[in-house]
Backbone as CSV, one residue per row, in Angstrom:
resi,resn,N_x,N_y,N_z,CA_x,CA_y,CA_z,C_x,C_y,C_z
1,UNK,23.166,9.111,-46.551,22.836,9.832,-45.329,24.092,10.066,-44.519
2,UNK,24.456,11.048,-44.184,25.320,11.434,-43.315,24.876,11.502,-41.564
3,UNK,25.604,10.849,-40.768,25.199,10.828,-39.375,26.394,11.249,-38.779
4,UNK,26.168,12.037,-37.894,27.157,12.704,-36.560,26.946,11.662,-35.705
5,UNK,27.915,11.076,-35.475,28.005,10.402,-34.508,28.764,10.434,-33.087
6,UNK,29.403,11.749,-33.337,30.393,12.737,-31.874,30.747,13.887,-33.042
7,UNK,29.996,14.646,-31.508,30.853,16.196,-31.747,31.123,16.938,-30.505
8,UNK,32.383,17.502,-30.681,32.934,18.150,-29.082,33.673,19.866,-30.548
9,UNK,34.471,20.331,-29.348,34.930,21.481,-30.007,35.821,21.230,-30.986
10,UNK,36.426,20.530,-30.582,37.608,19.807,-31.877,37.846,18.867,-32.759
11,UNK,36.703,17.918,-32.202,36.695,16.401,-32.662,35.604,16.093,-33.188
12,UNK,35.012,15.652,-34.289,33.715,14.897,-34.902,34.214,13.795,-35.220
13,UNK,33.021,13.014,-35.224,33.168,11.610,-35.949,32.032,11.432,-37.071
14,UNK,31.670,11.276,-38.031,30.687,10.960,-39.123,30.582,10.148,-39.664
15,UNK,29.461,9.456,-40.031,29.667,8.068,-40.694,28.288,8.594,-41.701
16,UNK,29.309,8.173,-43.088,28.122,7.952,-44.553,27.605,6.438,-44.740
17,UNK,26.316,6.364,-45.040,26.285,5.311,-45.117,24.862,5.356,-46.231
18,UNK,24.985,6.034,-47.383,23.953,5.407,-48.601,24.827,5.783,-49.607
19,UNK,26.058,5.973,-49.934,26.525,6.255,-51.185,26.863,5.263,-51.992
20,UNK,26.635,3.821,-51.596,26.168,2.619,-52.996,25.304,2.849,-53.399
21,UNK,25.285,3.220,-54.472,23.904,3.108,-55.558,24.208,2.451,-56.812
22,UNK,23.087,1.139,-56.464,22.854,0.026,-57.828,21.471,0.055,-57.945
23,UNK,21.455,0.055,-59.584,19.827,0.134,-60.209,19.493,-0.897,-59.802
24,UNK,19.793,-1.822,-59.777,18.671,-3.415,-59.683,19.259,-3.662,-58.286
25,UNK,20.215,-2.915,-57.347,20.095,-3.730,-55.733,21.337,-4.375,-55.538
26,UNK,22.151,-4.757,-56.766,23.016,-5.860,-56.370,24.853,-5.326,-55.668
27,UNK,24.574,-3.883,-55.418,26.094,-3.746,-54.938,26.197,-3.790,-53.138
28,UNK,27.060,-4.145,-52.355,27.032,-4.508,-51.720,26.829,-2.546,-50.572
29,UNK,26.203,-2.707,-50.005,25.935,-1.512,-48.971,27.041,-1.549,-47.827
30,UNK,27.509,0.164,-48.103,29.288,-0.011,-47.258,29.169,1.441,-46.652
31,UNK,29.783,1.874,-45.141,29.567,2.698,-44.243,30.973,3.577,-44.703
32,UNK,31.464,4.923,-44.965,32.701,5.445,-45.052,32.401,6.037,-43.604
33,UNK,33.455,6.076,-42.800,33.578,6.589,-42.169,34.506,8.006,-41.353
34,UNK,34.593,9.181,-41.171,35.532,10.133,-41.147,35.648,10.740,-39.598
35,UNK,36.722,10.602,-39.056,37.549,11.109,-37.657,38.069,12.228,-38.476
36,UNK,37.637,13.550,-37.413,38.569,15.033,-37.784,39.235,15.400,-36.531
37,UNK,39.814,15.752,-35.882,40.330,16.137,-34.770,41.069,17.583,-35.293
38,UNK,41.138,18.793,-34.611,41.670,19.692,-35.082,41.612,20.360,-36.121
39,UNK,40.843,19.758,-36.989,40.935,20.386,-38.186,41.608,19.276,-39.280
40,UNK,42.203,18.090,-38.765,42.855,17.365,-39.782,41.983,15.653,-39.306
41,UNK,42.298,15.076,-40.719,41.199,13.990,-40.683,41.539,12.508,-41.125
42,UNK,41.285,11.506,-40.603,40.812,10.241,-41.176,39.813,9.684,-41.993
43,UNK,39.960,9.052,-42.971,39.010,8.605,-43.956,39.298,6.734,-43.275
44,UNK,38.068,6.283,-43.062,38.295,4.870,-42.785,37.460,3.754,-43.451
45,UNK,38.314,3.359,-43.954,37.468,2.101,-45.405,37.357,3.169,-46.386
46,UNK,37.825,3.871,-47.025,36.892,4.991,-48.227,36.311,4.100,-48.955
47,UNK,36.467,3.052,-49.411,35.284,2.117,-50.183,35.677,2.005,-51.861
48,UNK,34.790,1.921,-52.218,35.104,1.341,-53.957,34.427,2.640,-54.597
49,UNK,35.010,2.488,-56.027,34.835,4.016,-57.236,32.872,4.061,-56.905
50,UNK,32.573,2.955,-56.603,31.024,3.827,-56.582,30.921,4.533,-55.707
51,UNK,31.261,4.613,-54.340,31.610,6.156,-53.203,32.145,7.278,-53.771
52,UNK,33.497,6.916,-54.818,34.408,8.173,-54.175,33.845,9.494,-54.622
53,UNK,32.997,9.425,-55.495,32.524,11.146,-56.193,31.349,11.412,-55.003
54,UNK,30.640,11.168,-54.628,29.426,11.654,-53.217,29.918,11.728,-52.196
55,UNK,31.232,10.608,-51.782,31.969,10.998,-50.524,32.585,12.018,-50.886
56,UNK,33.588,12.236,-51.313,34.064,13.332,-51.831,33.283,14.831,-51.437
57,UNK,32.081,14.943,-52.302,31.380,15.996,-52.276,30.669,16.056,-50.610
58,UNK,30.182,15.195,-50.213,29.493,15.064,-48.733,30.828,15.698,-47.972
59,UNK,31.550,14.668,-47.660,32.227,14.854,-46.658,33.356,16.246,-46.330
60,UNK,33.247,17.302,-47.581,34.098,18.677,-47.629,33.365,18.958,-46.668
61,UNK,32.246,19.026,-46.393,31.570,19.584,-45.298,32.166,19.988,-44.363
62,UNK,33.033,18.289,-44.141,33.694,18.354,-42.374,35.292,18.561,-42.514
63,UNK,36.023,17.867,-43.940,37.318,17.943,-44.122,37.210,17.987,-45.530
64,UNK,37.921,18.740,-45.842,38.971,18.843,-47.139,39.661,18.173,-47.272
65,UNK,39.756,17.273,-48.654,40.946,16.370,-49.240,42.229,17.050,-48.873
66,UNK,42.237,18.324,-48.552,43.781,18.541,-48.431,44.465,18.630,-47.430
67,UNK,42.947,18.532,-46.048,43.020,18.065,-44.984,43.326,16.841,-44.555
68,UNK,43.809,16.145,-44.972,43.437,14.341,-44.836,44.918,13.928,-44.501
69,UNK,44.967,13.746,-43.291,46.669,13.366,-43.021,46.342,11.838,-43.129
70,UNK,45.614,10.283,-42.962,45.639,9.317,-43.096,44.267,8.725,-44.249
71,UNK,44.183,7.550,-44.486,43.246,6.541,-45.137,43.678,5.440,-44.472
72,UNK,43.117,4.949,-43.939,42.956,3.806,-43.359,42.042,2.409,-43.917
73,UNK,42.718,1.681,-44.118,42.154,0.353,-44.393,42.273,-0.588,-43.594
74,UNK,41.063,-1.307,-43.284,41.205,-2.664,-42.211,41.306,-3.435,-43.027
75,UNK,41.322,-3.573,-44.227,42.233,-4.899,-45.080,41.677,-4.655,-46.728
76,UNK,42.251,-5.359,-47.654,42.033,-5.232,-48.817,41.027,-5.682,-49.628
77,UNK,40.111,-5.757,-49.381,38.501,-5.890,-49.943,38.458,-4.838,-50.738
78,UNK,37.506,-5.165,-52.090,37.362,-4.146,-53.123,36.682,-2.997,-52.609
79,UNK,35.356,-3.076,-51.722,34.843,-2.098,-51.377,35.408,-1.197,-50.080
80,UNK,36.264,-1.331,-49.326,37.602,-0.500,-48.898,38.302,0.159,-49.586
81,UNK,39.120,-0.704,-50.351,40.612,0.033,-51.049,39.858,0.432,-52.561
82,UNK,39.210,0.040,-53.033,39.179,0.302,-54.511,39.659,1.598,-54.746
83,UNK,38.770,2.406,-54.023,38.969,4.202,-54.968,40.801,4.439,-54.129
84,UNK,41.218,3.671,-53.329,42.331,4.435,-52.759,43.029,5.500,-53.859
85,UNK,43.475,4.939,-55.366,44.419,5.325,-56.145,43.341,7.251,-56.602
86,UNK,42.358,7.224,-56.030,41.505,8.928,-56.734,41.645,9.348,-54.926
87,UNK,42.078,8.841,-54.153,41.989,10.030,-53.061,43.567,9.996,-52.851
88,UNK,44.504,9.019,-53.155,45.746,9.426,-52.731,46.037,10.410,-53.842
89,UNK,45.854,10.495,-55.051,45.891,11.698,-56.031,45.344,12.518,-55.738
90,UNK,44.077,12.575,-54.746,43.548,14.457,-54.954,43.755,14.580,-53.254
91,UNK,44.582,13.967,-53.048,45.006,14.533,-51.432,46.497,14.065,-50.943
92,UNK,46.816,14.282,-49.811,48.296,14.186,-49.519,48.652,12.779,-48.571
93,UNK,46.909,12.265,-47.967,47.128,11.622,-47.264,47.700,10.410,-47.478
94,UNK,48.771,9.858,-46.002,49.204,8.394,-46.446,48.025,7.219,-45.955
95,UNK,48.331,5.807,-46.916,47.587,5.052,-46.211,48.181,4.055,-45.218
96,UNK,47.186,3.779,-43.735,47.189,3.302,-43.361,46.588,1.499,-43.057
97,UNK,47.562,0.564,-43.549,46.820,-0.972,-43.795,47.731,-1.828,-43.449
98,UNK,47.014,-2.832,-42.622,47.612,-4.136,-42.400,49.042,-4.132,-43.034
99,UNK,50.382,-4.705,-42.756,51.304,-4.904,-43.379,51.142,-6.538,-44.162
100,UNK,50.373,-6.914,-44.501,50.780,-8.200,-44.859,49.479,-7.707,-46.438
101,UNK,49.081,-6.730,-46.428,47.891,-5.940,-47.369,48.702,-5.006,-48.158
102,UNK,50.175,-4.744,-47.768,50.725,-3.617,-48.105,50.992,-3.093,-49.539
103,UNK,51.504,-4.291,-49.991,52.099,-4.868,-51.007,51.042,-4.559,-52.211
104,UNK,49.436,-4.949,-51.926,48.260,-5.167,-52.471,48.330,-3.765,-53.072
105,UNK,48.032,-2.813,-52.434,47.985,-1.264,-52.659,48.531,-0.935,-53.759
106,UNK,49.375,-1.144,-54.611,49.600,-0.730,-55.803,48.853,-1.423,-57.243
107,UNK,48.848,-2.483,-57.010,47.783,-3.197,-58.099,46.299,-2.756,-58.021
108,UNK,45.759,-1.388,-57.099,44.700,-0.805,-57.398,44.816,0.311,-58.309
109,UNK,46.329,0.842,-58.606,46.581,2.139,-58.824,47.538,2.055,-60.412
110,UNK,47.102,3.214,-61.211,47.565,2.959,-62.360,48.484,3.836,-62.551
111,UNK,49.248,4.038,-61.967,50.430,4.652,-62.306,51.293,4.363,-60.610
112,UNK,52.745,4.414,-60.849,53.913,4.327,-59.325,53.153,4.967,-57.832
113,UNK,53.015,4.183,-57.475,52.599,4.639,-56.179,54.132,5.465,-54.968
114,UNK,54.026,6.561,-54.355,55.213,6.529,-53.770,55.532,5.468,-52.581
115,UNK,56.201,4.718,-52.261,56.156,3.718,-50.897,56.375,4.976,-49.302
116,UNK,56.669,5.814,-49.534,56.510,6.427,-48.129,54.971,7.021,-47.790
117,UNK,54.087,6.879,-48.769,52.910,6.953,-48.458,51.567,6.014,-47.986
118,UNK,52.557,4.468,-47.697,51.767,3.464,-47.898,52.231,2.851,-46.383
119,UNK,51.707,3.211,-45.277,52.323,2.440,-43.622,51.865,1.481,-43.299
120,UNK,52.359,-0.270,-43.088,52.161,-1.340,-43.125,51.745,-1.417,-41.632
121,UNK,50.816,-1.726,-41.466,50.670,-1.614,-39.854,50.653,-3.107,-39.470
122,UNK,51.788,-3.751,-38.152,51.954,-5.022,-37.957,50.909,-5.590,-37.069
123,UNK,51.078,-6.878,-36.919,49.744,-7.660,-36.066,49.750,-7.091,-35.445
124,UNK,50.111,-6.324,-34.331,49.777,-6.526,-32.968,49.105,-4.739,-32.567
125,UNK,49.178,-3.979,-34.128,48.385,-3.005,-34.331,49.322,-1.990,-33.297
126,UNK,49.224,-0.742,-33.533,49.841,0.250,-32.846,49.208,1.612,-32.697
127,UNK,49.506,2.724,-32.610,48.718,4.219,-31.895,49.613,4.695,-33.145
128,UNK,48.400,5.893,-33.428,48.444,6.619,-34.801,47.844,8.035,-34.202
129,UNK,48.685,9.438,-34.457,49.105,10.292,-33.942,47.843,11.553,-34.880
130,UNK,46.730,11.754,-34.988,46.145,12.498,-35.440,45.653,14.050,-35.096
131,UNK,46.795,14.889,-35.291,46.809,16.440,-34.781,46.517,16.130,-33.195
132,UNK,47.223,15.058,-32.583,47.546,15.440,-30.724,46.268,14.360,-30.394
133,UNK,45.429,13.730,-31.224,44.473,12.522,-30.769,45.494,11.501,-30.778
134,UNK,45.407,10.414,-29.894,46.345,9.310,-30.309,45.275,8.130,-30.469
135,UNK,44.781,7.585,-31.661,43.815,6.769,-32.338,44.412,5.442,-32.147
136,UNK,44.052,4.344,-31.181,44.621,3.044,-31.285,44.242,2.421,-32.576
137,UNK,45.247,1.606,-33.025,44.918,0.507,-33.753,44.844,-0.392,-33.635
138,UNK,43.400,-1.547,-33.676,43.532,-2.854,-32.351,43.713,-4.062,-33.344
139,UNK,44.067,-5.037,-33.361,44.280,-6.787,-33.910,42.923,-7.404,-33.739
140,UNK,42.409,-7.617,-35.041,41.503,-7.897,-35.041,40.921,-9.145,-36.229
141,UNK,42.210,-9.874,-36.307,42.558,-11.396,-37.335,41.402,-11.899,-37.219
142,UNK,41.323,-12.329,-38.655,40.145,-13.894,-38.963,38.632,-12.967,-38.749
143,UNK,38.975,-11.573,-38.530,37.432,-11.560,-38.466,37.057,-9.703,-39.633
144,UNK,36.729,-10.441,-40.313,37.038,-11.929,-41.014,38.523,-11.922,-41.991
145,UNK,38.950,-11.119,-42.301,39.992,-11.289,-42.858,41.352,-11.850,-42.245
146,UNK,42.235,-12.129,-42.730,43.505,-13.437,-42.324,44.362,-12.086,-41.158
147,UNK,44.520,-10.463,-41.964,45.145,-9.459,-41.722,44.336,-8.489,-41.437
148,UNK,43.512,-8.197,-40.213,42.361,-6.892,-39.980,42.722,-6.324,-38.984
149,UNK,42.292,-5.037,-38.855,42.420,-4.311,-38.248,41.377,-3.534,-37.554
150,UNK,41.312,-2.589,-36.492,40.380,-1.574,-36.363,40.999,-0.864,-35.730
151,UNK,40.112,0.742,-35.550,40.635,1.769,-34.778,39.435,2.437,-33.860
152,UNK,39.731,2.121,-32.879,39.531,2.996,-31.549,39.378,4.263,-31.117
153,UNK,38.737,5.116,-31.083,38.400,6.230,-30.691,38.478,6.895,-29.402
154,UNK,39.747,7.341,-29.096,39.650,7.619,-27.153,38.309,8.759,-27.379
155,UNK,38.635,9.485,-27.967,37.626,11.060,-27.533,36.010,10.779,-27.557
156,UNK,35.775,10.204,-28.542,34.809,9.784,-29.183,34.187,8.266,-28.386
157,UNK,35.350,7.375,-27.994,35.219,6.130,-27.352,34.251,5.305,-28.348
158,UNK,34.387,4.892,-29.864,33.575,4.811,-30.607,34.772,3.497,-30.964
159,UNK,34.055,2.207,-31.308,35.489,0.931,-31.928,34.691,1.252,-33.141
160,UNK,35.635,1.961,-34.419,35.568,1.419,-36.115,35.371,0.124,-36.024
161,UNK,34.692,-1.033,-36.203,34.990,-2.562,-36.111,35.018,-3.494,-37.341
162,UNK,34.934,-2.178,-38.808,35.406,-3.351,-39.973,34.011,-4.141,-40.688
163,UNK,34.309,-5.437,-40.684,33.354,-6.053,-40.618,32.701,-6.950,-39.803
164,UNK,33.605,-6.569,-38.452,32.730,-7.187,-37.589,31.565,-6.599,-36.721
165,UNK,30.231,-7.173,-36.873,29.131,-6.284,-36.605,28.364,-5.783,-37.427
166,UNK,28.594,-6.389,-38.545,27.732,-6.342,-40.019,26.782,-6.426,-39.996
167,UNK,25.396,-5.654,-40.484,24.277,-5.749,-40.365,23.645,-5.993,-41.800
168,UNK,23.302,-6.621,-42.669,22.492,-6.943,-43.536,21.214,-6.507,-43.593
169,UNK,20.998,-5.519,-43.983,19.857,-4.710,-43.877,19.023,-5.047,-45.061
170,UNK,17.169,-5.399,-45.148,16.537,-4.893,-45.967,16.552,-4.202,-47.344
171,UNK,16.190,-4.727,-48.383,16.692,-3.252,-49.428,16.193,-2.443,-49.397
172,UNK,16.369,-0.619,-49.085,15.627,0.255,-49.059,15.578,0.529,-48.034
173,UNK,15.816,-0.291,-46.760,15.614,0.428,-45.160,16.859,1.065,-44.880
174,UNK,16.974,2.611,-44.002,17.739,3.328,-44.125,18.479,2.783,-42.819
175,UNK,20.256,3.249,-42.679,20.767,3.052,-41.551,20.531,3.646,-40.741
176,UNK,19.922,3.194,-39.654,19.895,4.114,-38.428,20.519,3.415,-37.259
177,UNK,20.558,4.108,-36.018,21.728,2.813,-34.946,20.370,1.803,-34.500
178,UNK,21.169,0.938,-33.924,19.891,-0.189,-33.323,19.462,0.051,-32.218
179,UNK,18.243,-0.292,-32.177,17.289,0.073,-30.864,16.791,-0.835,-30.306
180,UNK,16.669,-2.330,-30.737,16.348,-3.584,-30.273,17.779,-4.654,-30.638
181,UNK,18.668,-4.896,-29.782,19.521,-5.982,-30.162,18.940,-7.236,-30.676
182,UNK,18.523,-7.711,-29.541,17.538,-9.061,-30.068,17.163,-9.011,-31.283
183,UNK,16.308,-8.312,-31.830,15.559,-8.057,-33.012,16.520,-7.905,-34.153
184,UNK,17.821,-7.032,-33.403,19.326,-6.802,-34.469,19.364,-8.407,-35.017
185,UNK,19.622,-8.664,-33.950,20.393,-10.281,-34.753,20.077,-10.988,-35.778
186,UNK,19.177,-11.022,-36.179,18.124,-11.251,-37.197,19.067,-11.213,-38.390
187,UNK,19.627,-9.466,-38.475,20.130,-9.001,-39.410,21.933,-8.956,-39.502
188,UNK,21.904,-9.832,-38.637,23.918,-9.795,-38.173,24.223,-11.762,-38.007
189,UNK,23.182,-12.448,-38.462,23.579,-14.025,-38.450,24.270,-14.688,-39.123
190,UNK,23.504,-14.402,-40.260,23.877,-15.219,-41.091,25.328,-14.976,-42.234
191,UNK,25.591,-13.120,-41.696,26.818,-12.852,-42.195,27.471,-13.457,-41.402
192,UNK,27.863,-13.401,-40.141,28.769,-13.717,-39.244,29.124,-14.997,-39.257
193,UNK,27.959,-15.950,-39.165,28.546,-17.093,-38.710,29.009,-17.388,-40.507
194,UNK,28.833,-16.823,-41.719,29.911,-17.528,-42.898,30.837,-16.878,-42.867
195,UNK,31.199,-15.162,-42.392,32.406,-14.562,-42.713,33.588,-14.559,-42.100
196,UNK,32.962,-14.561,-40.590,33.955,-14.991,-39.257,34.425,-16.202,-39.420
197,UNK,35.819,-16.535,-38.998,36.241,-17.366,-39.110,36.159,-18.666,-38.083
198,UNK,36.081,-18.238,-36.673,36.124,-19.121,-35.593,35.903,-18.304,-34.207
199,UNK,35.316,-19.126,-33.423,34.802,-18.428,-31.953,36.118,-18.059,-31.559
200,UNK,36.997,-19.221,-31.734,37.762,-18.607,-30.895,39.063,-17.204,-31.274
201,UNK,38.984,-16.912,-32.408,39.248,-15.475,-32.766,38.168,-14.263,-32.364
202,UNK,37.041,-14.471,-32.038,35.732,-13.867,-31.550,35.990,-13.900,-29.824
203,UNK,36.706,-14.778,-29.175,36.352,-14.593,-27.930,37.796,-13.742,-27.336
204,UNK,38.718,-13.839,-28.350,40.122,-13.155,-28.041,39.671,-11.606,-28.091
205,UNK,39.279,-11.662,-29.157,38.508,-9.639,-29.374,37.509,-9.470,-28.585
206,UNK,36.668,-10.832,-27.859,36.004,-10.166,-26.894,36.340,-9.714,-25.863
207,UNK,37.734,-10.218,-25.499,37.964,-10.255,-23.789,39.139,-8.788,-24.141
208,UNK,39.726,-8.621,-25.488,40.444,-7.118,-26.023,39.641,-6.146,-25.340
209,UNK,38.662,-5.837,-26.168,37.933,-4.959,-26.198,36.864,-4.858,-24.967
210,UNK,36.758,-5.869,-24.195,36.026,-5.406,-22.750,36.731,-5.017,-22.055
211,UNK,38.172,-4.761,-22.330,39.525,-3.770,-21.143,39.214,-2.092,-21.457
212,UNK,38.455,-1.478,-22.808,38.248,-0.885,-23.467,37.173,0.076,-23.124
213,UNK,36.695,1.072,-22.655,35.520,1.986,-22.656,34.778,2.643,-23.967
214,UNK,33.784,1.051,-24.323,33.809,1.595,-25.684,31.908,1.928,-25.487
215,UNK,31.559,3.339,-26.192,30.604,3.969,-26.077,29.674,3.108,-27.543
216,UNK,30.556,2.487,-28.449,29.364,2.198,-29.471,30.449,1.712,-30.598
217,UNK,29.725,0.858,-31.406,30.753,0.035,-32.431,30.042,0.695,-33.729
218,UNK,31.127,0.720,-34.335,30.324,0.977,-35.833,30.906,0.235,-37.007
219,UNK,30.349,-0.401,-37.613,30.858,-1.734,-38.745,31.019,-0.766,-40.069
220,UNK,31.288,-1.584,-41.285,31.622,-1.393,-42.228,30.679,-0.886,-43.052
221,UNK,29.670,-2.046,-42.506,27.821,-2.739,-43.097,27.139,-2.128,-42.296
222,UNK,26.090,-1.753,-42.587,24.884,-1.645,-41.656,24.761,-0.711,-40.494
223,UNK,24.034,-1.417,-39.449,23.554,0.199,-38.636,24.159,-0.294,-37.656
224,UNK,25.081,0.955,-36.959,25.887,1.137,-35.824,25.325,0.416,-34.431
225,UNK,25.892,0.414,-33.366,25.561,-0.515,-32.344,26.340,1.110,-31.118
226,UNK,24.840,1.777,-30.792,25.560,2.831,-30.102,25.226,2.700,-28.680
227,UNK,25.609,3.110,-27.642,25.389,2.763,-26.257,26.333,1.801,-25.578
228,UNK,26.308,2.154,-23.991,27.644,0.859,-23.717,26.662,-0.456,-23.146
229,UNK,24.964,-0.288,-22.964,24.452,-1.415,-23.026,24.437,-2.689,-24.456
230,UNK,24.041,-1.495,-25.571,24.017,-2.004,-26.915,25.725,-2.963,-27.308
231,UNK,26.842,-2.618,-26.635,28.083,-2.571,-26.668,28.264,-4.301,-26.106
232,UNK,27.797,-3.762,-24.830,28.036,-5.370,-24.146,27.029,-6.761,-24.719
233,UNK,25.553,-6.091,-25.079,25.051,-7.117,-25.682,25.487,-7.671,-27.010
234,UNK,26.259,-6.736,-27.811,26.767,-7.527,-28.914,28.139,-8.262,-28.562
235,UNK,29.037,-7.655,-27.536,30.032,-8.659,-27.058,29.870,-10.047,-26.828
236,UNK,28.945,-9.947,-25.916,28.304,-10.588,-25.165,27.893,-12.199,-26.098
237,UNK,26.994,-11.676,-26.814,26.649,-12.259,-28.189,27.822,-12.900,-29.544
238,UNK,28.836,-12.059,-29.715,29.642,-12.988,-30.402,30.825,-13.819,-29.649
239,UNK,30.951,-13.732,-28.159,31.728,-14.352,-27.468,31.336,-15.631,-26.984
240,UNK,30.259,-16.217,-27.710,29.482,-16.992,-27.529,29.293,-17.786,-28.831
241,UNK,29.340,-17.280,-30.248,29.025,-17.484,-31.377,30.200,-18.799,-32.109
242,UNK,29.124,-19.707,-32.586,29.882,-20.644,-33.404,29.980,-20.035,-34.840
243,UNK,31.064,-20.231,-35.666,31.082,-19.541,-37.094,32.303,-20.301,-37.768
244,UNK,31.531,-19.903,-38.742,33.416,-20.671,-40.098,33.674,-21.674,-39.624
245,UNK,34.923,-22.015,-39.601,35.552,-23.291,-39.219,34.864,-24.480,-38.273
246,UNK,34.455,-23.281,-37.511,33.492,-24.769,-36.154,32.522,-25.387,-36.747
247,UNK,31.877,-24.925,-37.833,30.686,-25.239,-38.731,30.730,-26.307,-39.808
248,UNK,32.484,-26.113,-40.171,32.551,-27.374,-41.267,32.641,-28.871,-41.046
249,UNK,32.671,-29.615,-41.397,32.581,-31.220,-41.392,33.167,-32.003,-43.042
250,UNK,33.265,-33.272,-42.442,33.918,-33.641,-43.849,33.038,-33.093,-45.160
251,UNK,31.480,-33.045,-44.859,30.458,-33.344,-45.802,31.035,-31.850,-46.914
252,UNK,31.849,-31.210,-46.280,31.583,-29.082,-46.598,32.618,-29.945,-48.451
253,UNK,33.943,-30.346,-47.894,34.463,-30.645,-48.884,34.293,-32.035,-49.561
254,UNK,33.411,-32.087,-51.239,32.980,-32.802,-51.841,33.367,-32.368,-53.445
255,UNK,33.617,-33.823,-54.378,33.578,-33.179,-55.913,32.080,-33.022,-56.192
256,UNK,32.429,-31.650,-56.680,30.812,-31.735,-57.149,29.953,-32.712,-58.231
257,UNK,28.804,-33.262,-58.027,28.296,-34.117,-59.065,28.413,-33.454,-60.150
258,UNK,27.798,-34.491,-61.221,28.006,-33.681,-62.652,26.640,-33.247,-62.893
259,UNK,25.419,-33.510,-61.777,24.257,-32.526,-62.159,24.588,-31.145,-62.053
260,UNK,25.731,-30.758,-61.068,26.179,-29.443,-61.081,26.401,-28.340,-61.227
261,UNK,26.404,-28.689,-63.122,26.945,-27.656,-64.157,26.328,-26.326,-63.598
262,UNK,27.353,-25.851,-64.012,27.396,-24.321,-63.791,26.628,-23.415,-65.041
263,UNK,27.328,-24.200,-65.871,27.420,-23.401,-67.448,27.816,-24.166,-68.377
């Protein structure tokens, strides 16, 4: 399903979000997301080889591969970077990823990658220049990855947020944005508190991003969080949240018995 999620005269924002398809259920459900400004575009997370032929075809709609001045990755997870090595070949764009991820980018790709096409973006994240939009890039560590990132939307006022804000959806229920937070949470728990690393990387991005006029978050996973009420209640909510690390105790690390076996 393709959703508009901003449109003005120059600027759209779109987010795909059914192009995993597994017969029996088991691939993980991932949002591509595309910023056009002017006529030239961002691809953010493009995702793994099961996207790239439907994104591809969907998204000419709004941009042309030959339109594509960036790819952006908030870190190196298979279902992000996988297809990178079939869109940096059928387009010009460079990618944009974590610098400490940088390195990673060629062990997806089977043949020399050029290095001036690959921009290491450092912790503390920086502004990325898209046909006269200037797209922040915000620091967004441990959640969950060691090196993450996101990007910010002035026009749009929309936070990309990665995987934070993951929704675990139902099999078969379609993405749509949320309309009951409360009721959301249900579906955003039990990722969070194993993937996130610690509150207190959660309460640093909370107090970031409330300096921020942000109209609606949209995750990696699941269904968007649109509105600046919907906005503050999920702030609100993980600035508060125990996860990862606060959770473990001696008991987490044990040899396993030998009833165990695996195999």
């Amino acid at each position: 399903m393709s959703m508009e999620l901003y449109r003005s005269a120059d600027h759209v924002c779109m987010l795909f979000s059914d192009l995993v398809r597994s017969e029996d259920g088991d691939a993980v459900q991932a949002n591509q997301c595309l910023i056009v400004h002017r006529g030239r575009g961002m691809l953010l997370d493009p995702g793994g080889n099961l996207t790239y032929s439907d994104l591809l075809m969907t998204m000419g709609r709004y941009c042309l591969p030959k339109d594509l001045d960036y790819l952006f990755a908030s870190h190196a997870d298979p279902d992000i970077v996988a297809s990178l090595p079939r869109w940096m070949l059928n387009s010009q764009a460079r990618v944009l990823i974590p610098s400490m991820w940088a390195r990673f980018v060629p062990h997806f790709a089977t043949g020399r990658v050029a290095p001036e096409r690959i921009i290491g973006i450092s912790d503390r994240g920086g502004r990325v220049n898209l046909a006269g939009c200037e797209l922040l890039i915000l620091p967004a560590h441990y959640l969950h990855s060691e090196g993450n990132l996101q990007v910010y939307d002035p026009v749009s006022k929309l936070l990309f947020s990665g995987d934070l804000g993951t929704s675990v959806l139902p099999t078969g229920q379609s993405v749509t944005p949320v309309t009951d937070f409360r009721a959301h949470i249900g579906h955003m728990q039990r990722f969070h508190t194993r993937y996130m690393v610690c509150n207190r990387a959660l309460r640093f991005w909370a107090d970031m991003v409330s300096d921020l006029d942000v109209a609606g978050i949209v995750p990696q996973h699941g269904a968007p969080m649109l509105g600046r009420a919907m906005v503050s209640e999920f702030i609100a909510w993980v600035r508060e949240l125990r996860c990862g690390t606060d959770l473990i105790d001696e008991t987490t690390y044990r040899v396993p018995p030998r009833e165990a076996l695996i195999a």
